[in-house]
C-alpha positions as CSV (number, residue, x, y, z in Angstrom):
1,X,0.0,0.0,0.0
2,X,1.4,3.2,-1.2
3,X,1.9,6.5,1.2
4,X,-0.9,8.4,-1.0
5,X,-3.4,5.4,-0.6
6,X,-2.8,4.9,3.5
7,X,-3.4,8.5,4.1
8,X,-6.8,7.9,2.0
9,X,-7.8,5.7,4.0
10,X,-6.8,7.4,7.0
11,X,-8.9,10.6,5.8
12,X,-12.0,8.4,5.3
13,X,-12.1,7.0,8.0
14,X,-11.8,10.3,9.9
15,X,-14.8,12.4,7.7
16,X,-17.2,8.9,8.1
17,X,-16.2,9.0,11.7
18,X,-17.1,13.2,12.2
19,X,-20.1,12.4,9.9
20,X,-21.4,9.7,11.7
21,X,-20.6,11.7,15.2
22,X,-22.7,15.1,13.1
23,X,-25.6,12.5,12.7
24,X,-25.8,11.3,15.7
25,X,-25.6,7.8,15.2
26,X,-22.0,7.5,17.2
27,X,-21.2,9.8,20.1
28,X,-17.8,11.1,19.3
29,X,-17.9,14.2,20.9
30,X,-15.6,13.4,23.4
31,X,-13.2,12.6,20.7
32,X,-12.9,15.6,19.1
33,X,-12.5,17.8,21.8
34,X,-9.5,16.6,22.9
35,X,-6.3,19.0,22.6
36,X,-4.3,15.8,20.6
37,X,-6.5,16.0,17.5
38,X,-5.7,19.9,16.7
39,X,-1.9,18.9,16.7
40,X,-2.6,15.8,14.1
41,X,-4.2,17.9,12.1
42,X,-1.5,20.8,11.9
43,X,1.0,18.2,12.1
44,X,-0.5,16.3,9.1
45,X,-0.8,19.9,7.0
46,X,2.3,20.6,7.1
47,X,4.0,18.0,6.2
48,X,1.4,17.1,2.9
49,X,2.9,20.9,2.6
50,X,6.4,19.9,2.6
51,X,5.7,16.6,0.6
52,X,4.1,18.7,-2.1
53,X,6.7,21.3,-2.0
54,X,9.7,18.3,-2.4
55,X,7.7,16.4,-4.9
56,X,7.7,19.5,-7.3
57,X,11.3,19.5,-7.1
58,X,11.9,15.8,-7.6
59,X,12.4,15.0,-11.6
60,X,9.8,12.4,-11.9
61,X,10.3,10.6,-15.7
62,X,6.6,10.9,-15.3
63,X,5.5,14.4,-15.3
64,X,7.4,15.0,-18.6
65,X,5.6,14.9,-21.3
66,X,7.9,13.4,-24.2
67,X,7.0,15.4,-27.6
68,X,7.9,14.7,-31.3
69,X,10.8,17.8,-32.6
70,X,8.7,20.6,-33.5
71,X,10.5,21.8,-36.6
72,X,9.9,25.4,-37.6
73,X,8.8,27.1,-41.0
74,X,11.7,26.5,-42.4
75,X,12.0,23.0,-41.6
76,X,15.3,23.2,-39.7
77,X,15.0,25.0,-36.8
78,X,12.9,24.2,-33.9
79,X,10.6,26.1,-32.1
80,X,9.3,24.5,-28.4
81,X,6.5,26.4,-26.2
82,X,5.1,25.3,-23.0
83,X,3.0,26.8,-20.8
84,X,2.1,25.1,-17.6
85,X,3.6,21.8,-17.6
86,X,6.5,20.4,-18.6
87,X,7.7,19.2,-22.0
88,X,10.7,16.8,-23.1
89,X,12.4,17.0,-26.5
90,X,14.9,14.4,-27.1
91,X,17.4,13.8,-30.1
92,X,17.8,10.6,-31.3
93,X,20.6,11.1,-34.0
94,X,18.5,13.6,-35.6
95,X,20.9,16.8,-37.0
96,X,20.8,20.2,-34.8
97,X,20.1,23.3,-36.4
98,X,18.8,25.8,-34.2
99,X,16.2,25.9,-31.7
100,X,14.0,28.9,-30.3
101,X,12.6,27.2,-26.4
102,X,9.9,29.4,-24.3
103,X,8.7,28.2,-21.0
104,X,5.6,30.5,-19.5
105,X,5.0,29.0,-15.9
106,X,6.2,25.2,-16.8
107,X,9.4,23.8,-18.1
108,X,11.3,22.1,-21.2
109,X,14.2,19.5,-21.0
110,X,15.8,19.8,-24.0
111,X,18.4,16.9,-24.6
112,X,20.9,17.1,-27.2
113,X,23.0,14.3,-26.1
114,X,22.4,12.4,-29.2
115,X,22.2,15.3,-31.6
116,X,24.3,15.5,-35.0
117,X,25.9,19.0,-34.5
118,X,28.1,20.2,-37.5
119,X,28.5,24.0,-36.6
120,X,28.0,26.4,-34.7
121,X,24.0,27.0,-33.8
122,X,22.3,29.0,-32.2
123,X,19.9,28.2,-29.4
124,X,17.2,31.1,-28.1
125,X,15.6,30.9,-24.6
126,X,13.1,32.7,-23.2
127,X,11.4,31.6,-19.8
128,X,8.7,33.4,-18.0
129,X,8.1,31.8,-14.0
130,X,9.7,28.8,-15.7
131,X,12.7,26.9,-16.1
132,X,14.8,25.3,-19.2
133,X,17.3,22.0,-18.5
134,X,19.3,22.1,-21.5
135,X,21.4,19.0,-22.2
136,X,24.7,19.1,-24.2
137,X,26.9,16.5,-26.2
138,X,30.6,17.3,-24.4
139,X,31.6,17.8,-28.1
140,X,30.8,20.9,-28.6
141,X,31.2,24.4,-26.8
142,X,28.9,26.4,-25.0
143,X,28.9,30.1,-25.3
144,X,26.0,32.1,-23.0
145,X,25.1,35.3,-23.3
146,X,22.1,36.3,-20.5
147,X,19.5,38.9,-19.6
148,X,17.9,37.6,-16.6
149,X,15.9,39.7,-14.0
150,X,15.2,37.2,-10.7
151,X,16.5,34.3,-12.5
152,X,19.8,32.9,-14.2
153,X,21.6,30.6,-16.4
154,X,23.8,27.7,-15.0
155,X,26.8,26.5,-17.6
156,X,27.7,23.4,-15.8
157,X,29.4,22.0,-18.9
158,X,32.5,20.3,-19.5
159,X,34.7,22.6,-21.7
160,X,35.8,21.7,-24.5
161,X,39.4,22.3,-25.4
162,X,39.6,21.7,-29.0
163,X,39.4,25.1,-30.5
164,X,37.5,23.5,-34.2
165,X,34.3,22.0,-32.0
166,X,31.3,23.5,-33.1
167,X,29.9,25.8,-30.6
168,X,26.2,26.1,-29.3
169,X,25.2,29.9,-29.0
170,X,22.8,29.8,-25.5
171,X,21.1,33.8,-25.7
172,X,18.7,33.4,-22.8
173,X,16.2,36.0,-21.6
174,X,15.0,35.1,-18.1
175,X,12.1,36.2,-15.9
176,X,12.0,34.8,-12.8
177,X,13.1,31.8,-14.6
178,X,15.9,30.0,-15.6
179,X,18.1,27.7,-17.4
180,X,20.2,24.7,-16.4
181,X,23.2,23.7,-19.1
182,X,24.5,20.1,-18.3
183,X,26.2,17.4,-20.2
């Protein structure tokens, strides 16, 4: 029995127990005025509080929703929008030529990993109360240029040393948002 479905139970049992006690066909009275049940209940408040909080920042394979490559007009460049969830774009040998990634209150991982990059590219960012993981082959070198007002952009990337690598362009615009570069 999972966590989620014990404390179902448990809060069943407890609104059939004060509903038979508002009905009068149990006398529970005595029950609920005891001191012990206020603490249960602030005690069990906050931490569902803390367990929804951490949940939100574990990276559950499950609340990404995995989404064909949305290539643009001109049948190169992509062009990936989310708003209020959160979206995954992976490569799968497919070549790389660009990508423009907005993230309005919800997020994108974008993995590259697997990508066929033969120059340099350019990749534009834009997040909005959002966030952007950006995953990079260790092939290739990352440049960043940012605007960011509450937010940032994290280059945790291996450098590269040879000078001839092609070179992803990262211009990211952040609002209370931000972006995460990994390999």
């Amino acid at each position: 029995m999972t966590r989620r479905s014990i404390i179902g139970v448990v809060l069943l049992v407890w609104g059939g127990l004060k509903l038979a006690s508002l009905l009068k066909i149990v006398d529970l009275e005595w029950l609920w005025q005891q001191a012990w049940i206020d603490y249960i209940l602030v005690c069990f408040l906050i931490y569902e509080g803390i367990a929804f909080i951490v949940r939100g920042f574990i990276h559950d394979k499950g609340q990404w929703l995995r989404r064909s490559l949305p290539f643009g007009e001109d049948g190169k460049r992509l062009c990936c929008m989310t708003s209020f969830g959160g979206d995954e774009y992976v490569f799968r040998g497919e070549t790389f030529h660009g990508a423009r990634l907005d993230a309005f209150c919800g997020g994108i991982r974008f993995d590259l990993r697997n990508a066929v990059i033969n120059e340099d590219e350019e990749i534009d960012i834009r997040t909005c109360i959002g966030g952007i993981e950006l995953r990079v082959p260790s092939s290739v070198n990352v440049l960043v240029k940012s605007r960011s007002l509450f937010g940032e952009v994290g280059d945790e990337t291996c450098k590269n040393v040879n000078k001839n690598a092609p070179c992803l362009h990262v211009v990211a615009s952040n609002i209370i948002g931000g972006v995460s570069i990994v390999n």
